[in-house]
N, C-alpha and C positions, 0 to 999 in steps of 0.2 A: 504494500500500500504506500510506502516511504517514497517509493521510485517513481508513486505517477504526483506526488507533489510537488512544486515550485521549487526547485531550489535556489538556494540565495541566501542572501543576510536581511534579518529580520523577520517579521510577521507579517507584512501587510501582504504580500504576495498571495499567504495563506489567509488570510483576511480576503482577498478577492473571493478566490476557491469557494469557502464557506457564502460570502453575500450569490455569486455567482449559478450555484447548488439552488439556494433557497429559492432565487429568481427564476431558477428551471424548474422546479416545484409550483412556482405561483402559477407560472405557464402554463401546467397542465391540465392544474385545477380550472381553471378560465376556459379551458374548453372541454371540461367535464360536468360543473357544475355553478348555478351563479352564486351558491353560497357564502363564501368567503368575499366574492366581490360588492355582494351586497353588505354583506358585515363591515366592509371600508368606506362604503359608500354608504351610508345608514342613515342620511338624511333627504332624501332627493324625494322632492312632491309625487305623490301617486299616480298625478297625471303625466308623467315623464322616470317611470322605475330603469332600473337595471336594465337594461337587455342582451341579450345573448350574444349580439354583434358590439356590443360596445365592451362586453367582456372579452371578446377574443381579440379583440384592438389590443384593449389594455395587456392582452397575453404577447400579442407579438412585441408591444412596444417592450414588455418586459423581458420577452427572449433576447432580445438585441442586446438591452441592454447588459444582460447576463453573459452572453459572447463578446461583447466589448471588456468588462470585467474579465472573463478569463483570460481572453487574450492576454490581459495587463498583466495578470499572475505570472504567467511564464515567461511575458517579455519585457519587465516591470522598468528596466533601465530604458527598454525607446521612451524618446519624446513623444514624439505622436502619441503611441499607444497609450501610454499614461495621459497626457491631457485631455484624451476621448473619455477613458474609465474617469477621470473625474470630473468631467463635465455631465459624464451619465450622475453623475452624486447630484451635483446642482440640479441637474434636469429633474431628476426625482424630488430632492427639498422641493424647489418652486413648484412643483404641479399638485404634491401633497399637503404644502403648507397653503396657496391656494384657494384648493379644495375644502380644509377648514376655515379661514380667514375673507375668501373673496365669493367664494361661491356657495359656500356655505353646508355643501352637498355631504359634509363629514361632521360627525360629532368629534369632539376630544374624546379617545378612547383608546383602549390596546391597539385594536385591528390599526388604528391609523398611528398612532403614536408610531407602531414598531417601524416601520419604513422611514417615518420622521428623524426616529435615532440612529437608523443606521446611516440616512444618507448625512445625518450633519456628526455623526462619528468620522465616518469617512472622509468627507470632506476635511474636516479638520487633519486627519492625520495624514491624509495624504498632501495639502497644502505645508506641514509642518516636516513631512517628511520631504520635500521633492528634492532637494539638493542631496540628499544622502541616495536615493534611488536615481533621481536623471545626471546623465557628468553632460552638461552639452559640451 
């Protein structure tokens, strides 16, 4: 199992790995079930609910961004590579912070929260780490 992970110095590579995993999990769920999506989305008026196609958007957007992350895992020293996986962080904050604050379509809750902390974990340590990961 050692040898299909990232090697390198530090964590965050395996910090990808792990966010990357979960984002391929969200994926599938989204086009299994709208359960979970409705669970994040927990406030949106009845005359405009979840729907099937608005779940599986959200599933591709989140495949992408889960193959941008990995990539980053393995090739954590590209520039490119790394500036795309942490702009997928922001992309995430903004659209889930948003979603609470602007549109209103999320309660404060677990289901949302969680995506919340990981994209501004991430962010932060990938902005505090970049010199130690990118040599331009």
């Amino acid at each position: 199992m050692a040898n299909f992970l990232p090697q390198g110095d530090g964590y965050l590579p395996i910090w990808q790995v792990v966010v990357a995993g979960a984002a391929l999990f969200n994926t599938v769920q989204t086009f299994l079930t709208l359960h979970l999506t409705k669970r994040l989305y927990n406030n949106v008026p009845e005359t405009q609910p979840v729907t099937p196609l608005q779940a599986r958007t959200f599933g591709i957007w989140t495949l992408t961004a889960s193959v941008v992350r990995l990539y980053a895992a393995y090739n954590i020293q590209n520039k490119a590579i790394y500036d795309m996986a942490l702009l997928t962080y922001l992309f995430a904050f903004a659209h889930f912070s948003s979603e609470i604050l602007i549109f209103r379509t999320a309660r404060i809750g677990i289901p949302i929260l969680s995506p919340v902390i990981v994209a501004t974990t991430s962010l932060v340590w990938m902005i505090s780490q970049y010199d130690f990961y990118v040599k331009a």
